[in-house]
LOKOLMI-744475 format. One record per residue (C-alpha): x negated, y negated, z negated; residue in three letters. Coordinates in steps of 0.02 Angstrom, whole numbers, plus 50000, padded with zeros to 5 digits. Example, Ala and Ser with C-alpha at 12.3 -4.5 7.8 and 13.67 -1.06 7.14 Angstrom:
# LOKOLMI-744475
493855022549610Ala
493165005349643Ser
***
This chain:
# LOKOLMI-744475
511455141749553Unk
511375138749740Unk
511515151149852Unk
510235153550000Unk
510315165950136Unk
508845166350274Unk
509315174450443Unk
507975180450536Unk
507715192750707Unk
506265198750657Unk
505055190550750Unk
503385183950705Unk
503995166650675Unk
505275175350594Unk
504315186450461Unk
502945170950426Unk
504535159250393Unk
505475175250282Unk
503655174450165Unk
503665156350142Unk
505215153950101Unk
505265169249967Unk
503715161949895Unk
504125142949883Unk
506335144549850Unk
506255144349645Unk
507305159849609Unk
508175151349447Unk
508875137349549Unk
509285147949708Unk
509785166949761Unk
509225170449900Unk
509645185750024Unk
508755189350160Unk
509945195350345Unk
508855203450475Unk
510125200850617Unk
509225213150734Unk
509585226050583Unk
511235218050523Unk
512135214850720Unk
514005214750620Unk
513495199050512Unk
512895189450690Unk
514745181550692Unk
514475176150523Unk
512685166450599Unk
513785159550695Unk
515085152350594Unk
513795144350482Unk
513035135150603Unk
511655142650671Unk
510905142950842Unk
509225149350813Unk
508155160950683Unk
507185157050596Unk
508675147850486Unk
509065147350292Unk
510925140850239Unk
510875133750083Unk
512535129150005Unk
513165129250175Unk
511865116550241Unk
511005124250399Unk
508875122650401Unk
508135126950575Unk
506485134750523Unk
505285133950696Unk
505955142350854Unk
506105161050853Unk
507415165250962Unk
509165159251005Unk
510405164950932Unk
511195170051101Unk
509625180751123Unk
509865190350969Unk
511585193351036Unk
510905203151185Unk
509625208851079Unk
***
């Protein structure tokens, strides 16, 4: 099963993207876990290392998907 995490600020781009994707990812080919970076600042780094530079973005098996524009990620930094 692939694994799927969406990071997300929180924004209205954000939240729109968060439903789609919960409602079109098949949950028996993919588990998925949703980060609200604004909520979750100590797993920003870990953003980071995967690859992203803006939220809306799911990582899926370590591929990076840039959902929209949100924010930067350097803006959820000062956030």
């Amino acid at each position: 099963m692939a694994k799927a995490v969406f990071y997300h600020a929180g924004c209205k781009v954000c939240v729109n993207a968060e439903q789609m994707v919960l409602d079109y990812l098949d949950p028996s080919k993919a588990a998925v876990e949703i980060v609200h970076l604004g909520e979750k600042r100590d797993r920003i780094a870990e953003a980071e290392g995967a690859g992203i530079q803006s939220v809306p973005a799911l990582v899926i098996d370590g591929n990076v998907f840039h959902i929209n524009f949100g924010a930067s990620l350097e803006d959820v930094k000062k956030g």
